[in-house]
C-alpha positions as CSV (number, residue, x, y, z in Angstrom):
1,X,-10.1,59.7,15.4
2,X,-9.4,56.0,16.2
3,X,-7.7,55.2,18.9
4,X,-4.6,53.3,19.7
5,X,-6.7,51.2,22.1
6,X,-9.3,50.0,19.7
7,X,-7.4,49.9,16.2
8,X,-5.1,47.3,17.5
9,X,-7.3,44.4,18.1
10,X,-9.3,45.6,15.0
11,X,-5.5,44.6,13.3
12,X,-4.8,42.1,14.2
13,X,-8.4,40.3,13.2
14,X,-7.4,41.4,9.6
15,X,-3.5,39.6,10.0
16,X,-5.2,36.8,11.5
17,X,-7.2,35.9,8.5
18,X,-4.3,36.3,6.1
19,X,-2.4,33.0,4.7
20,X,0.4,32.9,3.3
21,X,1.0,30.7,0.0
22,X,-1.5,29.3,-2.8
23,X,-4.6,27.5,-2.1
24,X,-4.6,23.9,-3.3
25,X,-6.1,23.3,-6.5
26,X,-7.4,20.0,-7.3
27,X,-4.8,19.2,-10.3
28,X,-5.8,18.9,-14.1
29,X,-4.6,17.8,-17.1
30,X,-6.5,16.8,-20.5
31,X,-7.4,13.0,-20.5
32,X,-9.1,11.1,-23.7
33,X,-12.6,10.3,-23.3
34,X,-12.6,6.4,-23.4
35,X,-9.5,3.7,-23.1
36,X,-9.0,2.8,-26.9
37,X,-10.4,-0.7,-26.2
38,X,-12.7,0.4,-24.0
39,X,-16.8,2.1,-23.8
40,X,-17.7,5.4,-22.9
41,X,-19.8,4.3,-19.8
42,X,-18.4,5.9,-16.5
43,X,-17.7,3.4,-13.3
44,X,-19.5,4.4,-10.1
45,X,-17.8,3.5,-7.0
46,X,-16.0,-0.1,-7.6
47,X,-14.0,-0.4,-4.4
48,X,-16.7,-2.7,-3.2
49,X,-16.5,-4.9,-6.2
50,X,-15.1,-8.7,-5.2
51,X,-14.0,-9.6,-8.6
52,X,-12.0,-12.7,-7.5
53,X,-15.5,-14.0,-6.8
54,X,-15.7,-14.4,-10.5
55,X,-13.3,-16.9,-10.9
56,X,-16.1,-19.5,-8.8
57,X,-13.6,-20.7,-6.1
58,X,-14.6,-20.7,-2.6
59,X,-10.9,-21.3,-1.8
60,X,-9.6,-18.0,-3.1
61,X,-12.5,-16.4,-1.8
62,X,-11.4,-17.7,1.9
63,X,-8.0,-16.5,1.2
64,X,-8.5,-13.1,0.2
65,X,-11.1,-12.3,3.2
66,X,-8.6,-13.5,5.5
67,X,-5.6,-11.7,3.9
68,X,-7.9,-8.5,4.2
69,X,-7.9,-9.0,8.2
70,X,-4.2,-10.5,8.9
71,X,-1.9,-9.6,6.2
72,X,0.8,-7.5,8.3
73,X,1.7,-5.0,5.0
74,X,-1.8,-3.9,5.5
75,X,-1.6,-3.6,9.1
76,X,1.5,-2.0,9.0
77,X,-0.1,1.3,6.6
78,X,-2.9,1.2,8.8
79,X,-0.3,2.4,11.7
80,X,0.8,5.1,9.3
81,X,-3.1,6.7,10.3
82,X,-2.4,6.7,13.5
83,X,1.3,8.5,12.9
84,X,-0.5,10.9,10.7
85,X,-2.9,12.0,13.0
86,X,-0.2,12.5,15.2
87,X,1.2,14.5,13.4
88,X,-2.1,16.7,12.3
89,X,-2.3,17.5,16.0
90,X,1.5,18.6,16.1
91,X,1.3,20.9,13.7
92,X,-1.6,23.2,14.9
93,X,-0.2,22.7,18.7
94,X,2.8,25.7,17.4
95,X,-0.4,28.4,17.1
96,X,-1.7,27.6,20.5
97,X,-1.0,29.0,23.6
98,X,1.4,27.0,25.7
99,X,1.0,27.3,29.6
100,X,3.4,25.9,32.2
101,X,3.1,25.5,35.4
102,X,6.1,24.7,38.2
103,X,6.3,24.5,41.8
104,X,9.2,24.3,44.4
105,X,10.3,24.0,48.3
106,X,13.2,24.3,49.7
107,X,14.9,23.7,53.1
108,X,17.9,25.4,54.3
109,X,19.5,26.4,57.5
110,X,22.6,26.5,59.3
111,X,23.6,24.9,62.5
112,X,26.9,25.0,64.9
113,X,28.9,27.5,66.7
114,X,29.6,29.6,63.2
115,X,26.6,30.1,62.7
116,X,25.6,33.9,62.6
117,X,22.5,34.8,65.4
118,X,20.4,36.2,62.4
119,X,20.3,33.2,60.0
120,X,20.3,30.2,63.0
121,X,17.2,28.0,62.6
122,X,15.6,27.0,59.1
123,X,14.2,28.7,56.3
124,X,11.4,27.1,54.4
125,X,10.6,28.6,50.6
126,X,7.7,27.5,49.1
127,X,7.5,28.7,45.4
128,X,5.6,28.3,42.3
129,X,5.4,30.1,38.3
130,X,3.1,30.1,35.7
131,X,4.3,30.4,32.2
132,X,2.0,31.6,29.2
133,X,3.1,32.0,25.8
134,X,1.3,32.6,22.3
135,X,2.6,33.1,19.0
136,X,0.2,34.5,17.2
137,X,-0.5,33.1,14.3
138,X,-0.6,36.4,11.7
139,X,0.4,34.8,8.3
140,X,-0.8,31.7,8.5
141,X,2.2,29.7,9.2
142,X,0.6,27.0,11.7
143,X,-2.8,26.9,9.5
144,X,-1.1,26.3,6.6
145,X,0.8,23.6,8.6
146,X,-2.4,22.0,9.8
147,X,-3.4,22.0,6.4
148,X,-0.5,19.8,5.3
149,X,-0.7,17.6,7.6
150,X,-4.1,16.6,7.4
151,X,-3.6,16.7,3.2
152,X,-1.0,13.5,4.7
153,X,-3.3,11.9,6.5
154,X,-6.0,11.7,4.0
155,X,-2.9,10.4,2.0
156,X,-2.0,7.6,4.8
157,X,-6.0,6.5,4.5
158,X,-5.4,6.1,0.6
159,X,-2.3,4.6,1.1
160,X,-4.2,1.4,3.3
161,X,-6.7,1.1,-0.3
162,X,-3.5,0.7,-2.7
163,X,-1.9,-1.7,0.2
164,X,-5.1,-3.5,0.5
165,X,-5.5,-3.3,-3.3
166,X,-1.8,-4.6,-4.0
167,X,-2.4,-7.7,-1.0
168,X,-5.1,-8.6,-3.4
169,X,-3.3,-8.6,-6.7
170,X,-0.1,-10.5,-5.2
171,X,-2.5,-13.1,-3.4
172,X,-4.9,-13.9,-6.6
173,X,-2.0,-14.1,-8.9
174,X,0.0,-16.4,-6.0
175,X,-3.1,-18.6,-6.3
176,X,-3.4,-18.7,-9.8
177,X,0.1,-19.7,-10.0
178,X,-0.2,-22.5,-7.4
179,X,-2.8,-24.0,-9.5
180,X,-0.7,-23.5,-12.7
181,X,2.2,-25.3,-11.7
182,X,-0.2,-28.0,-9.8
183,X,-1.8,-28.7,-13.2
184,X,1.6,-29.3,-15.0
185,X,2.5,-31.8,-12.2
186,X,-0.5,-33.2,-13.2
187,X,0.3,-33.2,-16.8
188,X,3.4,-34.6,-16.3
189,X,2.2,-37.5,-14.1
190,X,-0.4,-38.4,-16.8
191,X,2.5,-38.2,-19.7
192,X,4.5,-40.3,-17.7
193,X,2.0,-43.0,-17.3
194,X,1.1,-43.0,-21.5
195,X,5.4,-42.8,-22.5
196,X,6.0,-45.9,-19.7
197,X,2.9,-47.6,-21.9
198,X,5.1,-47.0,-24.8
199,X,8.3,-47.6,-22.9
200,X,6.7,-51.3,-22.0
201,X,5.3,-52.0,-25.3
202,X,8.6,-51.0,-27.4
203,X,10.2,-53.6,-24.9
204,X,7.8,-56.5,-26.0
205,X,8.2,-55.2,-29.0
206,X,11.9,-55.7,-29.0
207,X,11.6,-59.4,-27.6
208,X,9.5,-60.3,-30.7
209,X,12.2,-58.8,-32.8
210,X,9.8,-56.0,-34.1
211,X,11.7,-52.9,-32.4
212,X,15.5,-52.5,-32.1
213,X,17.5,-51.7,-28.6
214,X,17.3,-48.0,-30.0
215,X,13.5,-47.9,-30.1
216,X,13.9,-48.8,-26.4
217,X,16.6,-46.1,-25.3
218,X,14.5,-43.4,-26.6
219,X,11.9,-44.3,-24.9
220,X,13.3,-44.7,-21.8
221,X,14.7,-40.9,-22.4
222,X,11.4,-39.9,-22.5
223,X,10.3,-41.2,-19.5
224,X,13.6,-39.6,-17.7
225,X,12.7,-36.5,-19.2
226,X,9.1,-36.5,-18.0
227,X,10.6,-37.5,-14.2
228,X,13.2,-34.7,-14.3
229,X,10.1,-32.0,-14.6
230,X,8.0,-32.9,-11.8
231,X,11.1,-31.8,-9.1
232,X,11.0,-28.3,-10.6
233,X,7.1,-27.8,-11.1
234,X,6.9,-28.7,-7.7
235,X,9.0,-26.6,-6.3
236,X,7.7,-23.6,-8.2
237,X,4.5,-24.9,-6.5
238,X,6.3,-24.9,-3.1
239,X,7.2,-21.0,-3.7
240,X,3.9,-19.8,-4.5
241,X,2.0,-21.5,-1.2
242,X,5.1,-20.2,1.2
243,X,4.1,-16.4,-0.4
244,X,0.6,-17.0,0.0
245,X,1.0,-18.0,3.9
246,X,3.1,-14.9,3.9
247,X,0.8,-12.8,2.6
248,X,-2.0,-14.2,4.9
249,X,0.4,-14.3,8.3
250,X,-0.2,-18.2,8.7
251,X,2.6,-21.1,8.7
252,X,3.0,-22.5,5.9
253,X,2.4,-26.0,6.7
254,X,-1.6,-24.5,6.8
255,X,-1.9,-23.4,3.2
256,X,-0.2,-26.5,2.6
257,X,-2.6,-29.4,3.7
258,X,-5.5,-26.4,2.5
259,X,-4.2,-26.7,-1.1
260,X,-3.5,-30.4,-1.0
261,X,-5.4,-32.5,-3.9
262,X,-4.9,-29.8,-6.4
263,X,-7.7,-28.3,-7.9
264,X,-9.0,-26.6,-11.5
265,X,-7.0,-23.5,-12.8
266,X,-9.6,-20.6,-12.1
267,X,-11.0,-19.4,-15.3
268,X,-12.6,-16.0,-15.5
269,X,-15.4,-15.9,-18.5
270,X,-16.9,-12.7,-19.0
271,X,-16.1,-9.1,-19.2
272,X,-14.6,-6.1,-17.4
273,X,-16.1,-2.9,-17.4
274,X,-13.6,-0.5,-17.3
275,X,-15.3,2.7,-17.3
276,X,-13.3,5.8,-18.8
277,X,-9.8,7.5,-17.8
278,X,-11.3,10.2,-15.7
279,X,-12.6,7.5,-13.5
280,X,-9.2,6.6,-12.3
281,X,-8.7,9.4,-11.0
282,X,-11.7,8.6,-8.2
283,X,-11.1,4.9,-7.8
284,X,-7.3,4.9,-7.9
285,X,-5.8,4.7,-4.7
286,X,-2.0,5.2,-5.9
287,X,-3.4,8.6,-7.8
288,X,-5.4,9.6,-4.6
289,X,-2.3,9.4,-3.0
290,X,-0.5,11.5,-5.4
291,X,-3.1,14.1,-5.2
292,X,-2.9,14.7,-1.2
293,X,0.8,14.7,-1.3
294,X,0.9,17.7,-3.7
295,X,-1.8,19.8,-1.9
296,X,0.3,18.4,1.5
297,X,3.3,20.0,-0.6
298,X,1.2,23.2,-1.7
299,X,0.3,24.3,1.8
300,X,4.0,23.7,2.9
301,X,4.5,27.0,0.2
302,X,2.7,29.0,2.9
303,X,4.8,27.5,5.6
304,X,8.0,28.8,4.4
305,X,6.4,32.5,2.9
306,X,5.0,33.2,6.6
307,X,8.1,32.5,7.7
308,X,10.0,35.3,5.7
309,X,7.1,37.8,7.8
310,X,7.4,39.7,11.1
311,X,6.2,37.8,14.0
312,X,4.6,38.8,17.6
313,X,5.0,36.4,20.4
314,X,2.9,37.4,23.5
315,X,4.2,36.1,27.0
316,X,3.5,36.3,30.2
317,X,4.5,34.3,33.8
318,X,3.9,35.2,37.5
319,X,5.7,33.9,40.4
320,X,4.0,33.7,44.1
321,X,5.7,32.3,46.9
322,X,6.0,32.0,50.4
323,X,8.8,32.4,52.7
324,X,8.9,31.1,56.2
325,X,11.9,31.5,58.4
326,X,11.9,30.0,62.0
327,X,12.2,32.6,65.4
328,X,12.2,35.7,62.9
329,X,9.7,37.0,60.1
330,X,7.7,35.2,57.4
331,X,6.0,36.4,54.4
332,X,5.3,36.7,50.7
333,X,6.4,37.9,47.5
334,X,4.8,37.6,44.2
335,X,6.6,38.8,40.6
336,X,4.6,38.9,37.4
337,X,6.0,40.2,34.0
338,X,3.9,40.2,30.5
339,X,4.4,42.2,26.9
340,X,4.9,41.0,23.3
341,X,8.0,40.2,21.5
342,X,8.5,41.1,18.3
343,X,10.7,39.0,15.7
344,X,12.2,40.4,12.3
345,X,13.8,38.5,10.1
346,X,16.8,40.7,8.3
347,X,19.9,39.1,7.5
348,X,19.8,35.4,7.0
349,X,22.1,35.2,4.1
350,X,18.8,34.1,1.9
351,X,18.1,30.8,3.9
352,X,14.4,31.5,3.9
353,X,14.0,33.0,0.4
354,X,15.6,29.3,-0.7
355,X,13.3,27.6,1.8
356,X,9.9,29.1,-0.2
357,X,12.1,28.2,-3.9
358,X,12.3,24.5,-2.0
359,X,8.8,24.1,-1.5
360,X,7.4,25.6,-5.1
361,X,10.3,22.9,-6.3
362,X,8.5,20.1,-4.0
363,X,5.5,21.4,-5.3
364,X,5.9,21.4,-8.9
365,X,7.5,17.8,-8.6
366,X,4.8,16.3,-7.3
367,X,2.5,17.3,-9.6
368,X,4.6,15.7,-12.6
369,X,4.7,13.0,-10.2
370,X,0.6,12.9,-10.0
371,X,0.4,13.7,-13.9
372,X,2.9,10.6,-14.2
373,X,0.6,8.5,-12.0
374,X,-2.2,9.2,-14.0
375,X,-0.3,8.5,-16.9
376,X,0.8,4.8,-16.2
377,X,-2.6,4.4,-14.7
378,X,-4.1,4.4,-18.1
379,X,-1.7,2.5,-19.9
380,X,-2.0,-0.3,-17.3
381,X,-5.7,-0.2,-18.5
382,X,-4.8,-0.4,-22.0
383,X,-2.4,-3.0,-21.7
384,X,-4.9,-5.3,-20.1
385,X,-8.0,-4.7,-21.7
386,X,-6.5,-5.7,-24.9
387,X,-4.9,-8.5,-23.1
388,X,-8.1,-9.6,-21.5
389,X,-10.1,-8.9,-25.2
390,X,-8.2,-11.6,-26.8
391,X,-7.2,-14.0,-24.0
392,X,-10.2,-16.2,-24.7
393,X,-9.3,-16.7,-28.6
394,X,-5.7,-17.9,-27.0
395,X,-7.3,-20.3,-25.2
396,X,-10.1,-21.5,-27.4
397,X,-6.9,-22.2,-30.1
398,X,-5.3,-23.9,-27.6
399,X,-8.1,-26.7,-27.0
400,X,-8.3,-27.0,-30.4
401,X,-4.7,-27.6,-30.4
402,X,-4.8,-30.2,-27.3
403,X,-7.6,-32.2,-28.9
404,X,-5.9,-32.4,-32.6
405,X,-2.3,-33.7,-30.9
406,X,-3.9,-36.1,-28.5
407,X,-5.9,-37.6,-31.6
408,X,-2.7,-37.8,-33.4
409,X,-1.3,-39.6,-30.9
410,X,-4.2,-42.2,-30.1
411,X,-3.9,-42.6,-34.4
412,X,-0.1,-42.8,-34.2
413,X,0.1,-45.6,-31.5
414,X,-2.5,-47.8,-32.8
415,X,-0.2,-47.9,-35.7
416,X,2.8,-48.3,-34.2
417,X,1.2,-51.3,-32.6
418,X,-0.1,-52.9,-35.7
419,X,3.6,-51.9,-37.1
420,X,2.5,-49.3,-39.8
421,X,4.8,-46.3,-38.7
422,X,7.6,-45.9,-36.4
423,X,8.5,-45.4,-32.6
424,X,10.1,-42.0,-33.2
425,X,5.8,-41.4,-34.5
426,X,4.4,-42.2,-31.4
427,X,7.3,-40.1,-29.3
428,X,6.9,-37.2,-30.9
429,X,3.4,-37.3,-31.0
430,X,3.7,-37.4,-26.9
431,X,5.9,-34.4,-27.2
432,X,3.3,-32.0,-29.1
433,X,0.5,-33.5,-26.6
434,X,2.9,-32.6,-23.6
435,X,3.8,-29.3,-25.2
436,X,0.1,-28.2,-26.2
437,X,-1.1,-29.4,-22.6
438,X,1.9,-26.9,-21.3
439,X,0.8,-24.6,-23.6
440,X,-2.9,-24.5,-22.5
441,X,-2.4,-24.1,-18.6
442,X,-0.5,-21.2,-19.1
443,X,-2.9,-19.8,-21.5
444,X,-5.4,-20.1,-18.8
445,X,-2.9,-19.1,-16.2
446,X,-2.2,-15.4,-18.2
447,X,-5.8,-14.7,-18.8
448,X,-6.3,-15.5,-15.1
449,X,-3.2,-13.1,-14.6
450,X,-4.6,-10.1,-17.0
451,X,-8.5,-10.2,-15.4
452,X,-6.7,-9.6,-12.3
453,X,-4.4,-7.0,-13.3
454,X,-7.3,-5.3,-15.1
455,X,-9.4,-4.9,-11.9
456,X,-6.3,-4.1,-9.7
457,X,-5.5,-1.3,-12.7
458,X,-9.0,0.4,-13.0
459,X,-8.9,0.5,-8.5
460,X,-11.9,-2.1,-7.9
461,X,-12.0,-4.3,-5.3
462,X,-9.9,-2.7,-2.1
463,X,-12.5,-2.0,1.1
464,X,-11.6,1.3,2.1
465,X,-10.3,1.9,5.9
466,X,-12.2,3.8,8.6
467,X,-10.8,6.3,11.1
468,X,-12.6,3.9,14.0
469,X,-11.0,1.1,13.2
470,X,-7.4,1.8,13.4
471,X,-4.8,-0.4,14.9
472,X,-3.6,0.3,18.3
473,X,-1.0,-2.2,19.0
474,X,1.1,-3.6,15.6
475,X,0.2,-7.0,17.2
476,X,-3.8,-6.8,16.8
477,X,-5.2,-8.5,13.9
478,X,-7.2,-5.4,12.5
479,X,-10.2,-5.4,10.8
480,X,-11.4,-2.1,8.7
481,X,-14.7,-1.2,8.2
482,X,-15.9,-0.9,4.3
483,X,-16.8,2.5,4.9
484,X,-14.4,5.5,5.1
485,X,-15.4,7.7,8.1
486,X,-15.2,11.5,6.9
């Protein structure tokens, strides 16, 4: 027969390795085998890819490597790690013994002519306890705790690639914009010099009796029209430098003089390789995410099932001290107590039973929330590769275009001159040049736009963060290593 004495321990080894709740499952759902647009060759890792470096400009390039150092959303996520972590180590503290230790001394006496013979003089106590405590840890309630919060942590470290990967999205498209609306200013300064041409040649025109005072009015409306653009073009210009010296934590007045003397609008010729759906789920950072919240929420379902279970608290203090009383006796005294506490939960009008519902409810929403992820994911890719496939035809057209009106216009003026066709020819020919120029920068500025969206949607490009490299004051430019410590 087995004894009392040697069963027990043997017992509580088997509760020990019980958990309560489901194991995490990585999540599944049925994905097509390529984008409809796209091959069926997988990506391998692309979180290293630069694909801004494509568009050729050094000044972008700058840009973004700074951004990745200084921009303060980044460096704001990156102090999530360190809260997460934090928190990993709070959450397996509750199945660890807790010891405390306290000490005192006191002083008393009593003096004068009430005071009694036996308790004249002083008395000097000199005390101190030790406190041990240990909840075991039968159903798994603090590992499963653990579990979640390390499932949040490897969330937080995902959560620094999408920031990292969003800084780069918002500061290539800031850039591309900044060039866009440079370029119209441009446009509209060389417009304005070809319709004051006109303006000055309809005037000596007029003089010699070949053009009427209308001729010259709407010319001189044209000119005012091509004035009243530049104030708005360059304040659109204005707005997209102030975000980009946001976004890289400088003044303003330092992106500024950097961007001063415009420059070309960059141009991306090429292709994207996209890969195939399932690969979003690796090189995604937003569905990464997703995924470590639900298991963080799965292993919260065995955080509120151990909590419906009997549980065993072992305890234990011991007191010494030392008692020293002047012209009579000293001596010591030491108390010690230790035993387990038992805790059953009976009635608690259902409070935990609703607790476990709440977590399979948190649970279950966060997988629709991952499958939604996933979702949107691959329509962003869809969206974008067909955008990308056919942004180059739009722009080809739109040379053509350019090229066709500003012929029209050179023809259109040399007759106007030699007083074969009308003023109102030679305007409107300057409002389809002005219009197709318009029209071709912001061709150039939306396929710009969708080859970075398209990178930014299939998760290329971010530089993952690494455990040694965390921020430790929110005021340290930080700089994260491209390889993710394990």
């Amino acid at each position: 027969m087995v004894s009392i004495r040697t069963a027990a321990p043997a017992l509580l080894l088997i509760l020990a390795g019980c958990v309560s709740g489901p194991d995490h499952k990585p999540p599944e759902m049925p994905l097509p085998a390529k984008f409809s647009e796209g091959g069926t060759k997988m990506n391998g890792d692309i979180a290293g890819s630069q694909w801004w470096t494509a568009f050729g400009d050094s000044k972008l390039n700058a840009f973004a490597a700074q951004g990745l150092a200084q921009n303060l959303t980044i460096q704001q996520t990156l102090e999530r790690i360190n809260q997460a972590e934090a928190a990993v180590v709070s959450a397996g503290a509750g199945g660890l013994p807790g010891l405390t230790l306290s000490g005192d001394n006191t002083t008393s006496g009593q003096r004068g002519t009430q005071a009694l013979r036996s308790q004249a003089g002083s008395r000097n106590t000199t005390g101190a306890s030790a406190s041990i405590s240990w909840l075991l840890d039968l159903w798994g309630q603090y590992r499963r705790s653990t579990e979640s919060a390390n499932a949040s942590l490897d969330a937080a470290y995902s959560s620094v690639d999408a920031a990292r990967l969003t800084y780069l999205q918002d500061l290539a498209s800031s850039y591309v914009s900044a060039r866009y609306y440079q370029t119209l200013i441009s446009i509209a300064q060389e417009n304005l010099k070809s319709r004051r041409d006109t303006l000055s040649l309809t005037k000596f025109q007029l003089e010699a009796g070949a053009a009427s005072r209308l001729d010259v009015v709407q010319a001189e409306g044209l000119v005012n029209q091509t004035l009243a653009l530049v104030p708005g073009y360059e304040i659109s210009y204005r707005q997209q430098v102030h975000h980009i010296a946001t976004l890289l934590n400088v003044s303003s007045a330092t992106i500024i003089a950097q961007m001063q003397g415009g420059g070309k609008q960059p141009v991306f010729r090429g292709s994207v390789r996209t890969g195939v759906p399932a690969d979003l789920i690796r090189n995604r950072p937003d569905i990464r995410v997703a995924e470590r919240t639900l298991a963080a929420s799965t292993a919260e379902i065995g955080v509120a099932e151990a909590k419906l279970f009997p549980s065993i608290t072992l305890s234990g203090s011991i007191s010494p001290s030392y008692i020293h009383n002047s012209g009579s006796t000293s001596g010591n005294l030491t108390s010690w107590s230790f035993g387990p506490t038992l805790n059953l939960p009976i009635f608690d009008g259902g409070a935990l039973r609703a607790g476990v519902k709440s977590a399979e409810s948190a649970s279950r929403q966060n997988y629709i929330s991952w499958q939604q992820t996933v979702r949107t994911a691959i329509e962003q890719v869809e969206n974008y590769l067909s955008a990308v496939a056919r942004d180059a035809q739009t722009v080809a057209a739109q040379h053509a275009q350019v090229k066709s009106y500003q012929e029209a216009l050179q023809l259109s003026t040399a007759s106007y001159k030699d007083g074969a066709s009308s003023l109102l020819d030679v305007l409107d020919a300057q409002r389809n040049v002005t219009a197709a120029q318009q029209s071709l920068a912001q061709a150039i500025q939306q396929s710009a736009l969708d080859y970075i969206n398209l990178n930014v949607a299939i998760g290329a490009g971010y530089v993952p963060a690494g455990k040694a490299n965390v921020a430790q004051a929110p005021a340290k430019v930080v700089k994260v290593s491209a390889k993710k410590a394990n």
